[in-house]
C-alpha positions as a LaTeX table, in Angstrom:
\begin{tabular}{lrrr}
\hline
Residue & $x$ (\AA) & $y$ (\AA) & $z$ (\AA) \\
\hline
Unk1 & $-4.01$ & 22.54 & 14.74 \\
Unk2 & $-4.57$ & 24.10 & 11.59 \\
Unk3 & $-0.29$ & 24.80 & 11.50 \\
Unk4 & 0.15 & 21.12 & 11.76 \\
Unk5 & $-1.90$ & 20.10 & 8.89 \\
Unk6 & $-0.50$ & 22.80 & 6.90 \\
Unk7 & 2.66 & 21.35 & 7.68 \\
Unk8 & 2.04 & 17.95 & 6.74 \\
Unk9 & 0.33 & 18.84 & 3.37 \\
Unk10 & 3.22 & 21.04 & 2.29 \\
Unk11 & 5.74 & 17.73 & 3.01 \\
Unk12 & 3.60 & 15.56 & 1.32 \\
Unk13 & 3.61 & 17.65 & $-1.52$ \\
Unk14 & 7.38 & 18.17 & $-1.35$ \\
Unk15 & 7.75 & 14.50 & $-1.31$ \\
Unk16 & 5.65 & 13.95 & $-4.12$ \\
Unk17 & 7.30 & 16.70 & $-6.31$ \\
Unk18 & 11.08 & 15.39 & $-5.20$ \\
Unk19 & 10.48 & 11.93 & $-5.89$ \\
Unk20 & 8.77 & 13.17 & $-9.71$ \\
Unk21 & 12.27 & 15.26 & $-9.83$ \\
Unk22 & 14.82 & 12.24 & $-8.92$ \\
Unk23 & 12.72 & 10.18 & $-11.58$ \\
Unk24 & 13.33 & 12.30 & $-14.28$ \\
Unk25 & 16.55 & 13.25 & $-13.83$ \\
Unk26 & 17.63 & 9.76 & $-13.51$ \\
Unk27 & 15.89 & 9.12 & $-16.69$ \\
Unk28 & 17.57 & 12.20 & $-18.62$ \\
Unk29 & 21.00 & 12.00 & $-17.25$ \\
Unk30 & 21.33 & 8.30 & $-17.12$ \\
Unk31 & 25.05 & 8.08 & $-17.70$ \\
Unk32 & 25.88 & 11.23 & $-15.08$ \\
Unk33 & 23.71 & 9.70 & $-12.71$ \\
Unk34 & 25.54 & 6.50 & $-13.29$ \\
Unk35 & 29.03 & 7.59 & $-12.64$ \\
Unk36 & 28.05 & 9.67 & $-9.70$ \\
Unk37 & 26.29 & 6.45 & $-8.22$ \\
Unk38 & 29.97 & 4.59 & $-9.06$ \\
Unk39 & 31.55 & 7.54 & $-7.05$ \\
Unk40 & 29.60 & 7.06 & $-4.33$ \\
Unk41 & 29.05 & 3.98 & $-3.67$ \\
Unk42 & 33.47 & 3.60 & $-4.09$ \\
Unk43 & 34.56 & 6.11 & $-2.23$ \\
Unk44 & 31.53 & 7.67 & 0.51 \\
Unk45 & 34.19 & 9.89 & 2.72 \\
Unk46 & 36.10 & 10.74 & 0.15 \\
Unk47 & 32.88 & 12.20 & $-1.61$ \\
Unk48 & 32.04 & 13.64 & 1.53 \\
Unk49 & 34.71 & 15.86 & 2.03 \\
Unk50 & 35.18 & 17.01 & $-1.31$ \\
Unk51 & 31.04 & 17.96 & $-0.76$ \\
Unk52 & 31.52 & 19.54 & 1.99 \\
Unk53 & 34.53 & 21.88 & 0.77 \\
Unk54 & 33.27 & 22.63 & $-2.43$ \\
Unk55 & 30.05 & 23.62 & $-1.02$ \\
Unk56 & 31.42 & 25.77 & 1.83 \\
Unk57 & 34.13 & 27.27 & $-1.12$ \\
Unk58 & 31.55 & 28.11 & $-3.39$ \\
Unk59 & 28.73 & 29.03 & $-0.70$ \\
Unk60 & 30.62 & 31.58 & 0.81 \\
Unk61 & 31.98 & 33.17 & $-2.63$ \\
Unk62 & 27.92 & 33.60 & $-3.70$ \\
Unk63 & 27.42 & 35.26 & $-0.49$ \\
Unk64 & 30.02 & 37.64 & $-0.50$ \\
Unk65 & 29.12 & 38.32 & $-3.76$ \\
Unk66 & 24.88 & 38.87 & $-3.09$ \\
Unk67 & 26.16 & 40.96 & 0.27 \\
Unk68 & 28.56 & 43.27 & $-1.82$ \\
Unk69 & 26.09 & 43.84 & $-4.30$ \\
Unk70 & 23.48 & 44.82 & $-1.54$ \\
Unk71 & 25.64 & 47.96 & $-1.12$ \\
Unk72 & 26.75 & 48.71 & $-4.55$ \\
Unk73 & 25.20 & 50.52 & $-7.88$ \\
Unk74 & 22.98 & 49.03 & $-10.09$ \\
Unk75 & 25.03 & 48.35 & $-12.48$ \\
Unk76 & 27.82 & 46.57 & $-10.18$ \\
Unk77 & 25.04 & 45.23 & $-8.30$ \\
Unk78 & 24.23 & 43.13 & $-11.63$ \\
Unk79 & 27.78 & 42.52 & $-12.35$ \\
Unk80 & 28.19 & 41.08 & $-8.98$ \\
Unk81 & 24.70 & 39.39 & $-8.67$ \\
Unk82 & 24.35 & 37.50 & $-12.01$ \\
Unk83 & 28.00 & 35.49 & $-11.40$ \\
Unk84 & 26.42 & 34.33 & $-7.41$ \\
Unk85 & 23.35 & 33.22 & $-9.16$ \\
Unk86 & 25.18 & 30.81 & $-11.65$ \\
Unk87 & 27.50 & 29.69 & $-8.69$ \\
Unk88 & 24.39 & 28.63 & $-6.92$ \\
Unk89 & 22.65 & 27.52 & $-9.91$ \\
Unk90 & 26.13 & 25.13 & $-10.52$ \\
Unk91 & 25.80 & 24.14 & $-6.90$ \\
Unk92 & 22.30 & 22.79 & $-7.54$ \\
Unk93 & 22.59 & 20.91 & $-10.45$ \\
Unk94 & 25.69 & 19.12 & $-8.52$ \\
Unk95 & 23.17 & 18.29 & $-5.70$ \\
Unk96 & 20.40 & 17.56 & $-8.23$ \\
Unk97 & 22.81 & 14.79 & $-10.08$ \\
Unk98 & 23.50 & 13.76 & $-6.46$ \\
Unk99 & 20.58 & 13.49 & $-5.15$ \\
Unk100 & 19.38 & 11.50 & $-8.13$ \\
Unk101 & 22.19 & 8.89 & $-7.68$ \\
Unk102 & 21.93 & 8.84 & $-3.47$ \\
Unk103 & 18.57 & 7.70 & $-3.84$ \\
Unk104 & 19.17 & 5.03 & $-6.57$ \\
Unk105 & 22.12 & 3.73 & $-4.11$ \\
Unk106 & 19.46 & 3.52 & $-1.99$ \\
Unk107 & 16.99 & 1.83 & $-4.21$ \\
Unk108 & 19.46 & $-0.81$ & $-4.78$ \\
Unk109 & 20.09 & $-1.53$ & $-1.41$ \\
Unk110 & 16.08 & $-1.55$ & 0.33 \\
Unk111 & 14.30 & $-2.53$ & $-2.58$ \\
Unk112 & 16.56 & $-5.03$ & $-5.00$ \\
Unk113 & 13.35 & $-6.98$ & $-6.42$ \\
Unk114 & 11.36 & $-4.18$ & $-7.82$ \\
Unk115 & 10.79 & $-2.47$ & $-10.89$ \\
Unk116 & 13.47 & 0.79 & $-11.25$ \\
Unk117 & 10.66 & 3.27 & $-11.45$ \\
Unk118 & 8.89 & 1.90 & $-8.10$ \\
Unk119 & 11.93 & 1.34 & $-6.34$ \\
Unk120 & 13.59 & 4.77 & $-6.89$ \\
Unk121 & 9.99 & 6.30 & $-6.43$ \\
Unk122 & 9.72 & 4.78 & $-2.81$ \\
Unk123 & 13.35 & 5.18 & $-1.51$ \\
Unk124 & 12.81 & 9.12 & $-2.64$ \\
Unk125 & 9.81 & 8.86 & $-0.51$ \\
Unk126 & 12.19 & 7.41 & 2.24 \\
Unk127 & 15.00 & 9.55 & 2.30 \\
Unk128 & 12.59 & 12.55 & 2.09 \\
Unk129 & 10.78 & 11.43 & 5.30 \\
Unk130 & 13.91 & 10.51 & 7.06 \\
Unk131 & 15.37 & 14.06 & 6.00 \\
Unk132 & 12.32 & 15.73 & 7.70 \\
Unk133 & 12.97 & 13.92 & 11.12 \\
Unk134 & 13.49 & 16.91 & 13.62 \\
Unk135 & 17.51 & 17.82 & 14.55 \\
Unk136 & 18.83 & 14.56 & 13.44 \\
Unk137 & 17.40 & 14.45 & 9.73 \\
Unk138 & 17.77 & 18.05 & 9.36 \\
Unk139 & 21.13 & 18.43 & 10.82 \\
Unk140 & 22.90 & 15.37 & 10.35 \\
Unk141 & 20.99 & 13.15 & 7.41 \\
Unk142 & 20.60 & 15.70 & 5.32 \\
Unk143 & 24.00 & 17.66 & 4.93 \\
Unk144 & 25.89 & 14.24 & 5.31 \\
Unk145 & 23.11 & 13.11 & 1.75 \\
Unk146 & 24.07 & 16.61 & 0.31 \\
Unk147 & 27.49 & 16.93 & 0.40 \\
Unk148 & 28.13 & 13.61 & $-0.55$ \\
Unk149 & 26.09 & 13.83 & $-3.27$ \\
Unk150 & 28.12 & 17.22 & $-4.30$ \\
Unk151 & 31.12 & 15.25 & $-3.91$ \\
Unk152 & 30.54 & 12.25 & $-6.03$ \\
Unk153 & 28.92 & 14.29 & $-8.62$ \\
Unk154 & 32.19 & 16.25 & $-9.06$ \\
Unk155 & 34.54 & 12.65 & $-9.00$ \\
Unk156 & 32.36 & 11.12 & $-11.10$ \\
Unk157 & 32.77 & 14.37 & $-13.57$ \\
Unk158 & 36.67 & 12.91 & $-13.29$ \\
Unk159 & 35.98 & 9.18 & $-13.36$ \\
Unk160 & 37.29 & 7.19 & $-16.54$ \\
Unk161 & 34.41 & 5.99 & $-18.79$ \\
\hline
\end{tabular}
């Protein structure tokens, strides 16, 4: 019993703490943000795919990287380590910027009549509980939300003001 509400606190507080993060970074990076939201709402497959390979691409270069310097030196283990880290910390700003614009898509389209705050507060809230849902949110929603949002964070980098 005591595993379930354990549970439930820690996704509330995720929730909370994602929603904080898509707020500010919407209100930093307005104009990224922007043109990522134009990317995605043009061209969703498109977006997708690009995601999806550029994740995979990237991914698997970090990881060779982290599993060559398990085995390696110290000083070649920092060679190889530091470059993995900033291709994972690039990888998470592009889902960060992503992110940010999937769930003001989604603002637009549940919640048209609110404030911009509220409405990007509660469709964070939304996409964060439908993310959670067991095997289909964790499988499906949330890679298909990721690598999108990878994807039109990377055509809206090449997007014409």
């Amino acid at each position: 019993m005591t595993d379930i509400l354990r549970t439930t606190f820690i996704i509330l507080v995720l929730t909370i703490t994602l929603a904080a993060y898509f707020l500010v970074i919407g209100a930093l990076f307005t104009n990224r943000v922007a043109k990522t939201q134009t990317s995605l709402s043009l061209t969703p497959g498109r977006s997708f795919g690009l995601g999806m390979v550029n994740f995979f691409f990237f991914g698997l270069i970090a990881a060779v990287m982290f599993s060559l310097a398990e085995n390696a030196g110290s000083f070649v283990k920092g060679i190889l380590t530091i470059p993995a880290l900033l291709i994972l910390a690039f990888l998470s700003v592009l889902l960060s910027i992503g992110l940010t614009a999937t769930v003001q898509h989604l603002a637009e389209r549940l919640f048209p009549d609110m404030s911009a705050w509220k409405r990007n507060l509660w469709s964070s809230v939304i996409l964060c509980i439908a993310c959670a849902l067991p095997f289909i949110g964790w499988f499906l929603l949330l890679p298909y939300v990721a690598f999108t949002g990878i994807g039109a964070t990377i055509l809206g980098f090449f997007q014409k003001s």
